[in-house]
Steps between C-alpha positions, in 0.01 A plus 500: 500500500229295712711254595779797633205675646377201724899421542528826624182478784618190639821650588339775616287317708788338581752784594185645703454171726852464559531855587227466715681208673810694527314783656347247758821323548715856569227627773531202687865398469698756330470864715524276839832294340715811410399673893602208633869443303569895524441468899661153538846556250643799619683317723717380217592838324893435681531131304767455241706311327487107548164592729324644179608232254375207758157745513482487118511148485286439764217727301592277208424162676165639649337626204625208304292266720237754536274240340496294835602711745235657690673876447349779322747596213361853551649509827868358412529732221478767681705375723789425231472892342509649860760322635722419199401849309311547171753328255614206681156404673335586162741176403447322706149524503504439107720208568289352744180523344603326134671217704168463700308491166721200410407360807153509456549428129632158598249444752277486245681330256523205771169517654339250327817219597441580846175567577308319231110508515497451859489839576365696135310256326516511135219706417604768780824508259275559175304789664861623601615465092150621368569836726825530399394503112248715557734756670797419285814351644676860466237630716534242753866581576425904597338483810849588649366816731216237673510294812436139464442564157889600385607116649186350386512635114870377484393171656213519250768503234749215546156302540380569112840449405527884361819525314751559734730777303193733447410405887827641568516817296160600543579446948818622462307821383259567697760370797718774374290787534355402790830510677565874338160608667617359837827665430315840442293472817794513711646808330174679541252528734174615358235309614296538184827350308550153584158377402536584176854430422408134664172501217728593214768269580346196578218487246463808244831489328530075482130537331623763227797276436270214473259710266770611307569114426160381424476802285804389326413157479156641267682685265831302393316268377325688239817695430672169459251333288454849238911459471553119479248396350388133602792449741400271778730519831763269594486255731676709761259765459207291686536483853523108649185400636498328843259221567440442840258266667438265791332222510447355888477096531310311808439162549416287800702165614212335683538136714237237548410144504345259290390805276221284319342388790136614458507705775863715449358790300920665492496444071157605488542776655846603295318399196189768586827767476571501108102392440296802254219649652214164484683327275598120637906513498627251266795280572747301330690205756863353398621254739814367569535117435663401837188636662307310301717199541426537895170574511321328252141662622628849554393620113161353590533727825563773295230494261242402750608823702409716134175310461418606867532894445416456108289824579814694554817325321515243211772292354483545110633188412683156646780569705866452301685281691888565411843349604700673743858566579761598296326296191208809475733762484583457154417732229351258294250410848374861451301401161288267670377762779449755264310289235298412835379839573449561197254244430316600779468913426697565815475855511645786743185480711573168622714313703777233438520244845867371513564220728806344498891556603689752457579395087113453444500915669761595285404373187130563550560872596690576185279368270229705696691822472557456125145402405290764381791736652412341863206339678415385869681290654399324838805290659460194717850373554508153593871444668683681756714620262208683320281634807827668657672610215417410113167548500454859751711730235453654169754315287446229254654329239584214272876341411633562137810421338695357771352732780315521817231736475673672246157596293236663794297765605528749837067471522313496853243214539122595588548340805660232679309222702753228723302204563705300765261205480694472109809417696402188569566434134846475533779261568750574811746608289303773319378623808834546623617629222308806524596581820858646343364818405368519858848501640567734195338815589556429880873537453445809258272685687364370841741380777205473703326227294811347383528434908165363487564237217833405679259428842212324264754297313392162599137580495511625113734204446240254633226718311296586803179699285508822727870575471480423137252726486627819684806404354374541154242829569821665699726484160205604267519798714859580484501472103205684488616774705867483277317481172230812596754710787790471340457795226572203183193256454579432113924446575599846312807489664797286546432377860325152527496463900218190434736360271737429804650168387353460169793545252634180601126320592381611105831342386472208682163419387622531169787248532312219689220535287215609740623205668566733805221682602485891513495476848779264543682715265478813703592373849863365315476846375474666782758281671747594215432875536531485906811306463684793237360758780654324768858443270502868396420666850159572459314240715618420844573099583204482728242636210655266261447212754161574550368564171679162393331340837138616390488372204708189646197441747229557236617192310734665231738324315739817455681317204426336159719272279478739198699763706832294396459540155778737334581681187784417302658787635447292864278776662151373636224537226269641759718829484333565202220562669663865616520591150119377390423669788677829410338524136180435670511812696618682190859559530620589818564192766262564816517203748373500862673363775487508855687745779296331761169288562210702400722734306571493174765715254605550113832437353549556141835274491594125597838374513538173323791366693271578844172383361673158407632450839134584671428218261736252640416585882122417411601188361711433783212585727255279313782211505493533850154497571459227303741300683356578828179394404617154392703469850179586643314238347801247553490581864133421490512182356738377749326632795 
């Protein structure tokens, strides 16, 4: 009895605040909304037919966006029963108001996708829960007869994920009689009347239905546990349970020079992010071997630069000095890095320093998102490749069983930190190498910079620093901004616009044997995919000519010897790159091509016959750069 006694105060105290609302809300709004509809709709007593149906359906649409319309749904309800009569505009305002509770419903069901925590933080959306159980979710749903509060509650709803059949029988309800007071107001005039028919219909009557339920939900089970005995329900007796949460990622992509110069305090200061209160941040430091090949001093760089701020960051053991390219992204590599922080207690408090290319990154990052279920990771790619593409995203991932990448993680670094001055680590050919995924995301996303590379094409070809350089910070902005904007950081769906060019590149690797680097790879990739736009319709002549130019000018070779190889069926094995590619994205083929420069499109089918002669044509135009070059040259001797 004590717990139906304080059951029965809280809705008390309950019905009596709402009321009280109501009474508030009907003073202000209510008397003032039906003067002004019996004044303003006599006008329309004469309508009929086609006139009255068009009315109905215009009361329909307005109370069904009610939720973000700036209209009292007072006012157009009265409206409906005066102008359409009792019975019809008691429809239609019944209609109306149960679609505009689905609106809201699904407002609040997608809230969280669109808005995130930028606008209610996480703990604004427990207070919001820890109300709701408080009041009940039944409860929450009732407020029908308030302003603000009859979109809000239904908002309120779809946010806590209330099941949506009860949502809808327990609205329809109080939606119902609601619409029958309205409807009653228009037959009668007594001023004493409306107010509470509007009370009864709105809140009283929903609340006994919902009392009658939780009453009912008490007693069957003792009922059914005296008659069956030890009975336990069925499975589709318990209600699913929705878990719902979101977890926001930041991380900053920071550029510098010669960061372990003593005075460059940009890792320091990224370090002083993940360190505990006065604890001194410890640090683990795995190194690429073509940086060390390079720079034979820069380790002693780097640990000088820890001995200098030893008051503030440490390394907790020699750096690990590892081999990079293709050969570290082996599973069997991953042993050695994880016996490594293991033997020195890396924890979840610390933080791992990659430095390397983009395989070093990958490789590194998975092993850091696996161990002890994912520590810190600080990036510093070392190639062009890595500081405008590899190393700036959240993926990593080793080879296995034949595959690129086919064993990885979707896990966002701490932070990333592009030291240009590393740059000068690497051959010509590397550095050019990276600047494919430059011309990438320009012809996927930015005409305007794509224009820009096409203008700075000798300059980045000649490796002039500040060209490199914007050239580099410009396209770790546009994959930033299509990894974080873009609505699919961790690649849920099919679309892989950053992949533009990759099913053949990844294949290609593959069949030269890492011979041709990922770079190379993609510009004949890209080539190949411009050239099957152009033969299908898709890409004018003059886009074609001027993506194939670009990467012409940057110093491209746009083909490869192991493009000739065939099956014994005669089609080019790099076709079977579309279907690796296709069981990659799970099922479903999803391959981006260009409609224009700066613009890029999914098709979901490639015709063989067309795709083979795109390959021919870029072989043609390769043959014919290459012979042009060599009549240059001839021409040059003689003169």
């Amino acid at each position: 009895m004590d717990t139906f006694q304080r059951t029965g105060t809280v809705l008390l105290l309950y019905c009596a605040s709402v009321m009280a609302l109501i009474t508030i809300s009907f003073l202000l709004f209510e008397q003032d909304a039906m003067g002004w509809v019996s004044s303003a709709i006599s006008q329309l007593s004469g309508s009929h037919g086609s006139g009255l149906f068009l009315l109905f359906l215009f009361v329909v649409v307005i109370l069904a966006f009610d939720i973000v319309l700036p209209v009292p749904s007072s006012v157009v309800a009265m409206f409906a029963v005066t102008a359409l009569g009792p019975l019809p505009g008691a429809a239609s305002v019944w209609l109306g108001l149960t679609l505009g509770c689905c609106v809201g419903y699904w407002l609040g069901d997608c809230s969280e996708k669109w808005m995130g925590t930028r606008w209610l933080s996480v703990k604004e959306r427990q207070k919001a829960r820890q109300l709701a159980d408080k009041m009940g979710g039944g409860a929450l749903i009732m407020m029908r007869g308030v302003p603000v509060l009859a979109e809000t509650s239904v908002i309120a709803a779809g946010m806590l994920g209330y099941p949506f059949a009860k949502f809808l029988l327990f609205t329809s309800l109080a939606n119902g009689w609601l619409a029958g007071a309205f409807a009653y107001v228009s037959l009668y005039s007594a001023e004493s009347d409306p107010f509470f028919l509007v009370v009864a219909g709105s809140v009283l009557i929903p609340v006994i239905g919902w009392l009658l339920h939780r009453f009912w939900q008490r007693v069957t089970p003792v009922s059914a546990v005296s008659s069956t005995s030890h009975t336990q329900p069925s499975a589709t007796e318990i209600e699913t349970i929705k878990a719902r949460f979101t977890v926001q990622y930041q991380y900053p992509v920071c550029f510098t020079h010669d960061v372990f110069s003593p005075s460059n305090s940009d890792l320091l200061t990224l370090l002083l992010r993940a360190r505990r209160e006065e604890a001194v941040q410890g640090c683990v430091l795995i190194v690429d071997q073509g940086v060390v090949n390079e720079s034979p001093d820069w380790l002693e760089q780097a640990q000088a630069y820890f001995q200098q701020h030893q008051q503030y960051i440490h390394l907790k053991g020699q750096p690990l000095v590892v081999k990079g390219g293709e050969a570290i992204k082996q599973v069997s590599q991953t042993d050695l890095l994880y016996q490594y922080l293991l033997n020195h207690q890396v924890d979840r408090h610390n933080v791992v320093i990659a430095v390397g290319g983009g395989a070093v990154l990958d490789t590194v990052g998975y092993v850091c998102a696996t161990f002890h279920r994912g520590i810190q990771l600080l990036r510093m790619p070392s190639t062009v490749l890595a500081q405008n593409d590899a190393g700036i995203g959240v993926k990593n991932g080793v080879n296995g069983y034949g595959s690129k990448n086919l064993i990885g993680t979707f896990c966002p670094p701490f932070a990333v930190l592009n030291d240009f001055s590393l740059l000068n680590t690497l051959s010509y050919r590397d550095r050019r190498a990276g600047l494919a995924e430059a011309v990438k995301v320009a012809a996927i996303r930015s005409g305007e910079f794509f224009d820009w590379l096409e203008n700075n094409a000798h300059s980045l070809n000649t490796f002039d620093d500040q060209a490199t350089q914007y050239a580099i910070a410009r396209c770790a902005e546009l994959h930033i901004n299509q990894i974080t904007l873009a609505g699919d950081p961790f690649e849920t769906g099919n679309a892989r616009p950053l992949d533009y060019g990759h099913w053949a590149a990844h294949k290609l690797e593959a069949m030269s044997h890492y011979e041709c680097r990922h770079g190379e790879a993609v510009a004949i990739g890209m080539a190949l995919d411009a050239y099957y736009a152009a033969e299908i319709g898709l890409l004018s002549q003059g886009d074609l000519q001027r993506l194939i130019q670009l990467l012409t000018a940057l110093g491209f070779a746009l083909w490869h010897p192991a493009l000739d190889r065939c099956d014994e069926l005669g089609q080019p094995v790099v076709f079977q790159g579309l279907e690796d590619f296709r069981q990659h994205l799970g099922g479903q083929l999803c391959v981006t091509l260009l409609s224009s420069v700066g613009v890029g499109v999914e098709v979901h089918d490639i015709d063989a016959d067309r795709l083979l002669s795109a390959l021919r044509a870029l072989k043609r135009e390769h043959q014919a750069e290459v012979s042009a070059r060599s009549e240059s040259l001839t021409l040059s001797e003689v003169g």
